[in-house]
SEMIVEX-253379 format. One record per atom (N, C-alpha, C): x, y, z; residue in one letter. Coordinates in steps of 0.05 Angstrom, whole numbers, padded with zeros to 5 digits, always signed. Example, Ala and Ser with C-alpha at 12.3 -4.5 7.8 and 13.67 -1.06 7.14 Angstrom:
BEGIN
+00264-00114+00156A+00246-00090+00156A+00264-00066+00156A+00257-00045+00142S+00273-00021+00143S+00258+00001+00157S
This chain:
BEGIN
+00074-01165+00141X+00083-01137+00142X+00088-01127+00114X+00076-01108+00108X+00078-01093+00085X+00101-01079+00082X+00124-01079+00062X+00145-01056+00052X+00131-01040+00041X+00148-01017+00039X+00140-00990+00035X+00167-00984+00019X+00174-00970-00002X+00195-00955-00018X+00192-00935+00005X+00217-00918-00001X+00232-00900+00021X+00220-00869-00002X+00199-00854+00011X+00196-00831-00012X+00223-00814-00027X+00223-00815-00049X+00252-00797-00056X+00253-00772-00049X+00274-00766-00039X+00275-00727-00038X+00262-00716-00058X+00249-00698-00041X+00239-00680-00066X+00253-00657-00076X+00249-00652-00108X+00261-00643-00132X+00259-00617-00121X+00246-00603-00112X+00236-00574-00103X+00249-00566-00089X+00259-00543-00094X+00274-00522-00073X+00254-00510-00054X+00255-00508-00035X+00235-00489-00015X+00235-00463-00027X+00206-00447-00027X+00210-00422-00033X+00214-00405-00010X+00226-00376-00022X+00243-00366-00010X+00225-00337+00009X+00230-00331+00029X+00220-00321+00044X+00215-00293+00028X+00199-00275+00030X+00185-00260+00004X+00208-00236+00004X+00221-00227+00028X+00240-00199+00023X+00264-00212+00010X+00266-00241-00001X+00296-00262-00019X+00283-00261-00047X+00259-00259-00050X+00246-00260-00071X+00268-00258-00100X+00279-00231-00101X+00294-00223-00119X+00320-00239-00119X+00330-00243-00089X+00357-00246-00095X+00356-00278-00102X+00331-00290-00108X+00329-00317-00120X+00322-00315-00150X+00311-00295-00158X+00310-00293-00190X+00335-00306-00203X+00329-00321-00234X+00351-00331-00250X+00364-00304-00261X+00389-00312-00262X+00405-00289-00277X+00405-00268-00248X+00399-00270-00219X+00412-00248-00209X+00435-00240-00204X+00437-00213-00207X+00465-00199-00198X+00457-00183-00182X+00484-00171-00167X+00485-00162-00147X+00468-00122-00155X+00476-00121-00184X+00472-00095-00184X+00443-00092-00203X+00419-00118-00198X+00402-00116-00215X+00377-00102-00200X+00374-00104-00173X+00360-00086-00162X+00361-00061-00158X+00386-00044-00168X+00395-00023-00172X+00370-00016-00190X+00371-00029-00218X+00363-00022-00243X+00345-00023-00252X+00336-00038-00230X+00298-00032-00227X+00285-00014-00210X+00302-00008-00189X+00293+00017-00167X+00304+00041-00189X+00319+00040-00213X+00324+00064-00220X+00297+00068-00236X+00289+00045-00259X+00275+00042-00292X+00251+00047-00264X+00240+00041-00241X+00219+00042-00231X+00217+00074-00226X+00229+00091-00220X+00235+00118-00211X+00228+00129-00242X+00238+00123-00258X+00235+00132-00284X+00204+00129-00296X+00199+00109-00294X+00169+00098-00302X+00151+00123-00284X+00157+00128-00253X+00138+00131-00237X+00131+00166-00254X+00161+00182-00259X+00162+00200-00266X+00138+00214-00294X+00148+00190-00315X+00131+00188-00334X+00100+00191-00326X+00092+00161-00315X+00070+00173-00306X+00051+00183-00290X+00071+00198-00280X+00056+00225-00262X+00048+00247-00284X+00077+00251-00296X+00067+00268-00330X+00040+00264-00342X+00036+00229-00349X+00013+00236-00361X-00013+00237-00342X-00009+00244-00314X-00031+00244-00309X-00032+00283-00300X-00012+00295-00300X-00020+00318-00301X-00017+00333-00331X+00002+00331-00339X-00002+00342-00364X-00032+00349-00383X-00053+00326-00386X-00075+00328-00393X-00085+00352-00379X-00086+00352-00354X-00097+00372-00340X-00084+00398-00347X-00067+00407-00345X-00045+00432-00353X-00057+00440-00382X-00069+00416-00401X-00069+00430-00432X-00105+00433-00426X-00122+00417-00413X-00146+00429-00410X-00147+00466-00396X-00124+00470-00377X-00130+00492-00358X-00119+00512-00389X-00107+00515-00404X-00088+00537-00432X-00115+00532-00448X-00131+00509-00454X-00141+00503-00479X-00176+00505-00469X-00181+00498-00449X-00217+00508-00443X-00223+00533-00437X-00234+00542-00444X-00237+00569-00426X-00260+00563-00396X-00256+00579-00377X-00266+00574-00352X-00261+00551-00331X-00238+00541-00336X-00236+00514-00321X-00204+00523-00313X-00197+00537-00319X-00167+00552-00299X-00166+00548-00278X-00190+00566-00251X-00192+00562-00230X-00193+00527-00218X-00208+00515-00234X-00220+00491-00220X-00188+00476-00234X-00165+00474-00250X-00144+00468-00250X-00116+00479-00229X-00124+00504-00227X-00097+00522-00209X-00113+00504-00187X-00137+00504-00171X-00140+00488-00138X-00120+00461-00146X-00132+00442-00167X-00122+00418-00170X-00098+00418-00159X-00078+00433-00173X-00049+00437-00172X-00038+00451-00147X-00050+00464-00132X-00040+00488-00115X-00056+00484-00092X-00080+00471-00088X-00091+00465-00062X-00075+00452-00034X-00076+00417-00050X-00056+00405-00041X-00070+00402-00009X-00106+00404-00018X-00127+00393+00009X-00144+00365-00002X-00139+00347+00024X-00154+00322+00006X-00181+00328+00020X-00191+00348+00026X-00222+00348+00032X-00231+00367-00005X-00209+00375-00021X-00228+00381-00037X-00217+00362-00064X-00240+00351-00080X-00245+00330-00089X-00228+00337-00110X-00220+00356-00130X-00202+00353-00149X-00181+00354-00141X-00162+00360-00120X-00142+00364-00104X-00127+00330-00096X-00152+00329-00081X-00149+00294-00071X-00147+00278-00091X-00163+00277-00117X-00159+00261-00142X-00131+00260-00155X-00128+00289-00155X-00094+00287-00171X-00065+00275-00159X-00074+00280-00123X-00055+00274-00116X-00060+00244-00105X-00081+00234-00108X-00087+00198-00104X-00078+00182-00128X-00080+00201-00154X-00070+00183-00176X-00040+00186-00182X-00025+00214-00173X+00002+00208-00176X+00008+00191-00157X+00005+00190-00141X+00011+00169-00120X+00002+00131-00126X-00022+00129-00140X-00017+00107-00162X-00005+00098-00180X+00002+00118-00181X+00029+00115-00215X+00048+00090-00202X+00050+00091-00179X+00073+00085-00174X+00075+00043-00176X+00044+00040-00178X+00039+00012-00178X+00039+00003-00206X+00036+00023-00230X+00048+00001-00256X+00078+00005-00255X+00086+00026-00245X+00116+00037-00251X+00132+00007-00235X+00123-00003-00211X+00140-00014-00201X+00134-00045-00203X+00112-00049-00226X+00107-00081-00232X+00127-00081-00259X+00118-00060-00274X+00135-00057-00301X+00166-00065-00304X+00168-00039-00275X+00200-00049-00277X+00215-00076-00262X+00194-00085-00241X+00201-00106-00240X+00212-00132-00269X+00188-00127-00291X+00175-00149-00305X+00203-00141-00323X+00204-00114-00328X+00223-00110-00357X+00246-00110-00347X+00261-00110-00322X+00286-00105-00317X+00296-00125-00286X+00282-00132-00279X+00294-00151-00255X+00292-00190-00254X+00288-00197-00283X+00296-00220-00290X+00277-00238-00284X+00250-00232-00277X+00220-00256-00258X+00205-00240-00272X+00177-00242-00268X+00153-00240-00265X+00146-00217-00248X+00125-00205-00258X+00113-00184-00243X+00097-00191-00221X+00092-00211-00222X+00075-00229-00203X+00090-00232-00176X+00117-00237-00174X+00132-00244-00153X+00132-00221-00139X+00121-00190-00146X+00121-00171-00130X+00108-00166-00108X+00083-00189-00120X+00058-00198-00102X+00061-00211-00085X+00072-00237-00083X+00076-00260-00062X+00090-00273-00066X+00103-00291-00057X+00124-00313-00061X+00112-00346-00079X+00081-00334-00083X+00071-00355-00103X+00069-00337-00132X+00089-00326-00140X+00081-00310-00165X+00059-00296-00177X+00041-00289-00150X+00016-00278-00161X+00003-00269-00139X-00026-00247-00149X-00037-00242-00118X-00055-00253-00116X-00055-00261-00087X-00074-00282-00074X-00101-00268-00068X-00114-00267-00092X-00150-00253-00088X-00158-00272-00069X-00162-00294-00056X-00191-00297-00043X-00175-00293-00006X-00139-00293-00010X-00137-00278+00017X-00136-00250+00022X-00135-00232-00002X-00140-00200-00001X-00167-00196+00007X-00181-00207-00004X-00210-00208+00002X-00218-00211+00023X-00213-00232+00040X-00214-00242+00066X-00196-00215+00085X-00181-00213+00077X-00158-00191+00091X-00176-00163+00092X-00188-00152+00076X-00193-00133+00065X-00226-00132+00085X-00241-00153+00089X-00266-00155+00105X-00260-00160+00130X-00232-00168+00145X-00233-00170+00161X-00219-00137+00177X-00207-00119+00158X-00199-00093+00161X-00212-00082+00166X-00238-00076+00152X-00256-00059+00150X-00280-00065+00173X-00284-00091+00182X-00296-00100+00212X-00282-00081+00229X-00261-00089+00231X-00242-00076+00257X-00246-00044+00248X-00236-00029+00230X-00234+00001+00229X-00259+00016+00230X-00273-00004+00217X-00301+00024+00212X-00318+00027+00246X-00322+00006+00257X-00322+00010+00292X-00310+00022+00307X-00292+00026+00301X-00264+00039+00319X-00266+00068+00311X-00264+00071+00282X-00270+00105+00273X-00301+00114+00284X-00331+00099+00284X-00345+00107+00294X-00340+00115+00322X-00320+00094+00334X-00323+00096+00366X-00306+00130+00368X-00285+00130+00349X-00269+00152+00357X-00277+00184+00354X-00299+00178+00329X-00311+00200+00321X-00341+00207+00343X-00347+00188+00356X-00369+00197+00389X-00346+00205+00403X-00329+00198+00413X-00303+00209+00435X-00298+00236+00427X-00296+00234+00396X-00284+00265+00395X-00307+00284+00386X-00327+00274+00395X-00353+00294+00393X-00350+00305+00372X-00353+00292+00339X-00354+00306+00313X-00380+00301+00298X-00398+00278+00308X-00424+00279+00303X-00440+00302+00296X-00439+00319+00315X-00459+00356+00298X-00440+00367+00273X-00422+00360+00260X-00409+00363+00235X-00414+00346+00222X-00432+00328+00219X-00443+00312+00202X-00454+00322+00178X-00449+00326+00163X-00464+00341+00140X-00463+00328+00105X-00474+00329+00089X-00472+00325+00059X-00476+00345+00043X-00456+00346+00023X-00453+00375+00009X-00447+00373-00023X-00437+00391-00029X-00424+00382-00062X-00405+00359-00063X-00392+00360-00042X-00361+00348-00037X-00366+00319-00034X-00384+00310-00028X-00389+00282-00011X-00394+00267-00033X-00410+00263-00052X-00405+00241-00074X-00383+00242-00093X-00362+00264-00102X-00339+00257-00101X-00323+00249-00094X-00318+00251-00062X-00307+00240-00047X-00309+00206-00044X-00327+00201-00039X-00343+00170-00029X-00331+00161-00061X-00337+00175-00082X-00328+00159-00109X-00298+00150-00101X-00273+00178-00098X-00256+00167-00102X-00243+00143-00075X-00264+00142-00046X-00260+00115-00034X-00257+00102-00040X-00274+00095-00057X-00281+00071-00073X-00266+00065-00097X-00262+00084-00112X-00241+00078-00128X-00221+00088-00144X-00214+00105-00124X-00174+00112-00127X-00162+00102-00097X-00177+00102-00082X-00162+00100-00058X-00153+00074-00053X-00164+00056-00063X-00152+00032-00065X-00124+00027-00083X-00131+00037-00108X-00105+00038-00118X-00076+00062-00103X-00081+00076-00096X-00071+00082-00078X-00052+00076-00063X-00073+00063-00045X-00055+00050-00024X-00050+00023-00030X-00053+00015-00050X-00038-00010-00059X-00016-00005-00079X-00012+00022-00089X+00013+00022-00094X+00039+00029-00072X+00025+00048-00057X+00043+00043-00040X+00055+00018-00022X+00035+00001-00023X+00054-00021-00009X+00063-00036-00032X+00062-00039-00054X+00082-00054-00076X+00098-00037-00082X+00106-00008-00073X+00132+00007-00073X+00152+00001-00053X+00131+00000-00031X+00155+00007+00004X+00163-00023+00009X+00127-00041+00017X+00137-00051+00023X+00140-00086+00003X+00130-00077-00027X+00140-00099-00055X+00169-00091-00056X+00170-00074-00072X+00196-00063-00086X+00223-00054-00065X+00222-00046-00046X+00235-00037-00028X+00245-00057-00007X+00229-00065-00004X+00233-00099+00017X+00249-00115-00001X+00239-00127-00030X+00260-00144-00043X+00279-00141-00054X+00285-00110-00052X+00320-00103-00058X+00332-00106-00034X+00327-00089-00012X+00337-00095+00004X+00342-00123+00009X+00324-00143+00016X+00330-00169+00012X+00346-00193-00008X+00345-00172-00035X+00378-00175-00054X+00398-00177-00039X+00402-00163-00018X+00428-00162-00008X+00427-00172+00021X+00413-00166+00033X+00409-00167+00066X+00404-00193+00074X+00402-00215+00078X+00389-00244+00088X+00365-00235+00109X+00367-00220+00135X+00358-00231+00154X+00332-00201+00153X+00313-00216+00154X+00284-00195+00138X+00275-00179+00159X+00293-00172+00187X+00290-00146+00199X+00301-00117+00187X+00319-00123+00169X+00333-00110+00155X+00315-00102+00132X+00297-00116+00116X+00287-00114+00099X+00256-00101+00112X+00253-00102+00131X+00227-00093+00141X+00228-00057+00153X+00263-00056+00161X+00256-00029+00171X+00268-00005+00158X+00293-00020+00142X+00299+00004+00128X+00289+00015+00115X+00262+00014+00091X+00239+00028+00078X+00226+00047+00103X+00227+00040+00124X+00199+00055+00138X+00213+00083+00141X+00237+00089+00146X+00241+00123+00147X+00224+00133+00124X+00231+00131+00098X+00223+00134+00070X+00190+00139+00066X+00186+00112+00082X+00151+00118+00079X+00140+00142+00102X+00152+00140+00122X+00140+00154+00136X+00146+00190+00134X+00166+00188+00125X+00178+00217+00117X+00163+00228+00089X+00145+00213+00081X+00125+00221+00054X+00107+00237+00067X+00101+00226+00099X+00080+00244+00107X+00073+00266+00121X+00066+00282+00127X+00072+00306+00131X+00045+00310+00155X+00056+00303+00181X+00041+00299+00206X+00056+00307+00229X+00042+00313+00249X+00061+00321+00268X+00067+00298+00286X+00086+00290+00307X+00097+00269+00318X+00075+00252+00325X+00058+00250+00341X+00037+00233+00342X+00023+00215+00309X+00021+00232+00293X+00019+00229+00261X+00039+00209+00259X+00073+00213+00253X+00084+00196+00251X+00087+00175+00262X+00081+00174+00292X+00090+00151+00302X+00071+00131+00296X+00040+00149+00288X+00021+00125+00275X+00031+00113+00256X+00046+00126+00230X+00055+00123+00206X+00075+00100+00212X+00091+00104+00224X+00124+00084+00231X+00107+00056+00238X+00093+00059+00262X+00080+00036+00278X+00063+00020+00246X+00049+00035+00232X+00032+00015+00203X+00063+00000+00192X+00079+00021+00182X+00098+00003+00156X+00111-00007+00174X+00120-00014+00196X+00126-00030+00213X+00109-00062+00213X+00087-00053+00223X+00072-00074+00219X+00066-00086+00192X+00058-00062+00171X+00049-00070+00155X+00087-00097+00141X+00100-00080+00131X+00128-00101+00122X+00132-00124+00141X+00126-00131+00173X+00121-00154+00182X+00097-00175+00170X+00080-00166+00161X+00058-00180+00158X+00067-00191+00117X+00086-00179+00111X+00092-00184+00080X+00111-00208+00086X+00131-00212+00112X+00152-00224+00111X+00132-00250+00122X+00117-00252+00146X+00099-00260+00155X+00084-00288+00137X+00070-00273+00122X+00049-00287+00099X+00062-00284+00082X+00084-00280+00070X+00097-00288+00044X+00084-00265+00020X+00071-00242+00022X+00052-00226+00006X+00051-00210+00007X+00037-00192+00000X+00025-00152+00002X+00000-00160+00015X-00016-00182+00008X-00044-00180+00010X-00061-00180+00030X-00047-00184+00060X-00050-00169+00088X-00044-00138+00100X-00023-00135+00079X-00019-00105+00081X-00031-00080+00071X-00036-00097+00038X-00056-00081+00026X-00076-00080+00027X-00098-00102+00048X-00119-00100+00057X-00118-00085+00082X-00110-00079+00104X-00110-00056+00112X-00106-00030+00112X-00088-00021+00091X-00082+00000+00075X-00099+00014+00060X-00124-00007+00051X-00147-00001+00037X-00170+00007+00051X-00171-00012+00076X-00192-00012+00094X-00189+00029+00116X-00156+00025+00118X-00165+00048+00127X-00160+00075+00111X-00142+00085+00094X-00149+00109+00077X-00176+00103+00061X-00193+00079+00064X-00223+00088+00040X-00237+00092+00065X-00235+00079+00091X-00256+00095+00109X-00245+00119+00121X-00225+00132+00121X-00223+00154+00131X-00231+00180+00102X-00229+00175+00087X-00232+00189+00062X-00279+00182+00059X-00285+00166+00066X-00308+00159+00064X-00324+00177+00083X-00315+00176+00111X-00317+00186+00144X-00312+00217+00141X-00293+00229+00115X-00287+00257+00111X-00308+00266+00091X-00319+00257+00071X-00337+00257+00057X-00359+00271+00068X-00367+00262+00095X-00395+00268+00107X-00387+00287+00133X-00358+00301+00130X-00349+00315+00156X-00345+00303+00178X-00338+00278+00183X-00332+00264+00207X-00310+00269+00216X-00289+00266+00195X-00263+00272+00201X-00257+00298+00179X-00233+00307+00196X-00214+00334+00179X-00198+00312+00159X-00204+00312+00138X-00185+00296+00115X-00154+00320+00113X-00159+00342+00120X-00126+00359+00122X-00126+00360+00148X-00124+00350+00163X-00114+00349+00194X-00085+00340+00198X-00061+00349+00199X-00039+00346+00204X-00037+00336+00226X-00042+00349+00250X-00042+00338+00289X-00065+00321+00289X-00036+00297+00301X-00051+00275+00311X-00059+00276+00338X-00078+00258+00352X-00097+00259+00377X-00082+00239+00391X-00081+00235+00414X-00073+00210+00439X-00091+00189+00427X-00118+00196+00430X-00147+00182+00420X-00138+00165+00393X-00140+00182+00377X-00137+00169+00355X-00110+00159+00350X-00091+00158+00363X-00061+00139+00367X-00075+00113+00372X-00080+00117+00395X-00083+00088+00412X-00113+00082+00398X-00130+00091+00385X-00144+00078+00372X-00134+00062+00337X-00126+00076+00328X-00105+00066+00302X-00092+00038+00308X-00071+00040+00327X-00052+00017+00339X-00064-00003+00348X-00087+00002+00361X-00108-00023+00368X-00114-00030+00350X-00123-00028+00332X-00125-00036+00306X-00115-00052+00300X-00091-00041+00287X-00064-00051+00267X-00051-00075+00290X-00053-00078+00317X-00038-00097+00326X-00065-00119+00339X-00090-00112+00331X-00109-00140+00329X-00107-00141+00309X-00111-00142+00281X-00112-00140+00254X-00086-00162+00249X-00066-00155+00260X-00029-00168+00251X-00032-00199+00262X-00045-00192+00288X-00041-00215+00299X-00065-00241+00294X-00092-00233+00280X-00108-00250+00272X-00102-00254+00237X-00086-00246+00225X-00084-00254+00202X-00059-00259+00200X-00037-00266+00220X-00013-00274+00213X-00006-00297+00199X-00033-00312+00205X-00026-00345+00197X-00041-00355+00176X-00055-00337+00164X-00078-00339+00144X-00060-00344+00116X-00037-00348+00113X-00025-00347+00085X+00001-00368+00085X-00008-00395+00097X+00011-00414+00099X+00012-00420+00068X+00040-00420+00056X+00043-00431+00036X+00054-00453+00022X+00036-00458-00002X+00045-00488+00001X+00077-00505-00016X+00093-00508-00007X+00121-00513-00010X+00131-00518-00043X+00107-00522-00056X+00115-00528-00082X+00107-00505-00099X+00090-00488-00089X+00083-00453-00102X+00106-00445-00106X+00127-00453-00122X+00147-00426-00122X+00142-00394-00140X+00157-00387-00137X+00152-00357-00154X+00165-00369-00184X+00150-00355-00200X+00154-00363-00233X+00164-00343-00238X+00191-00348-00246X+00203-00329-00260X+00195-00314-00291X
């Protein structure tokens, strides 16, 4: 019979479920998530500035580009392409604002905003991100034959701007917003809160009150950051969240491009409820388990 030594405990703390994230940082205090949800508010402010300002001194300083600046500013339609640009990049601001202030003021790594392994997990965003866009882009075809929008099919001036910024603002986009609602917002709350229902639902008034839809609209909206902040506590990450986040504002912005959909459509459809939700609750439930992590990844401060 062979002895065996008895393995020693291991030295490692378990890492911490991703909405504790913060309240495991070295050096936390109780009032340090304050001071990053403030320096993050501040950052976001800044740069939104510099992304309109430029524009404000082209519309005083070119001559003939007034008009095509006053739509920018005053449209406030994402079917028209300088309109949608300005307001897809203020709405990115918000993803260096809230790594920054993580990095400069909440005592870790900007990385921990990402996952509970200090970083973001590219080859499961990736995976996340192809398995989104399977599920949505069928579902929007299916919804756009139901709602008989096929003879509005069309290509115009609008459509290769559009398709550009799918491809690339809309991703940043909507990946800032979930390293705001449900990065930044989830792990303060979780500063304080332990139990990550708490950290999952108090952000969603906030997010959903950004949007400006009528009740069917919202209850799509509630039902995503619902799901979507389950799927962060879930997999320990953004990178299930922000792959469907991506998958569906770049195909509905892609789908508006060519007139499929009203990109300013405020009223939501029954149709497109229960097509959305089908979605988002096969989507939750085939990638719930895709992000087992492994016990010695902790977050690097």
């Amino acid at each position: 019979m062979t002895l065996v030594a008895p393995r020693p405990p291991s030295t490692h703390a378990p890492d911490p479920e991703f909405h504790r994230v913060a309240r495991c940082a070295p050096g936390h205090h109780w009032w340090r998530p304050l001071v990053v949800l403030a320096l993050a508010m501040l950052l976001f402010l800044a740069g939104t500035l510099l992304v309109i300002v430029p524009l404000a001194v082209v519309a005083v300083t070119v001559p003939g580009q007034e008009d095509a600046i006053e739509r920018a500013f005053g449209s406030a339609e994402m079917s028209d392409p300088m309109s949608a640009c300005v307001m897809l990049l203020t709405i990115a601001v918000m993803l260096p604002a809230a790594l920054l202030a993580v990095r400069l003021a909440g005592g870790r790594s900007a990385g921990t905003l990402s996952s509970v392994t200090g970083r973001l997990r590219r080859r499961l965003l990736v995976r996340c991100l192809r398995l989104a866009l399977l599920l949505v882009v069928p579902v929007l075809l299916l919804f756009v034959t139901v709602e008989g929008a096929w003879p509005d099919l069309r290509l115009d001036e609008r459509t290769v701007p559009l398709l550009a910024l799918a491809l690339l603002v809309v991703p940043l986009q909507a990946a800032a917003e979930e390293y705001a609602f449900r990065g930044l917002l989830m792990q303060t709350v979780g500063a304080w809160l332990r139990h990550p229902a708490y950290a999952v639902v108090l952000p969603v008034p906030l997010f959903t009150l950004g949007h400006e839809y009528d009740v069917l609209g919202l209850v799509d909206v509630t039902a995503f950051a619902l799901v979507a902040g389950w799927l962060a506590w879930r997999t320990g990450g953004l990178e299930a969240a922000i792959g469907l986040h991506v998958a569906n504002n770049g195909a509905l912005v892609a789908f508006g491009a060519v007139g499929l959909v009203d990109l300013d459509a405020t009223d939501g459809t029954v149709t497109g409820l229960a097509c959305t939700l089908a979605v988002t609750a096969t989507y939750a439930w085939l990638v719930r388990g895709w992000a087992d992590v492994d016990a010695t990844s902790r977050p690097r401060p």
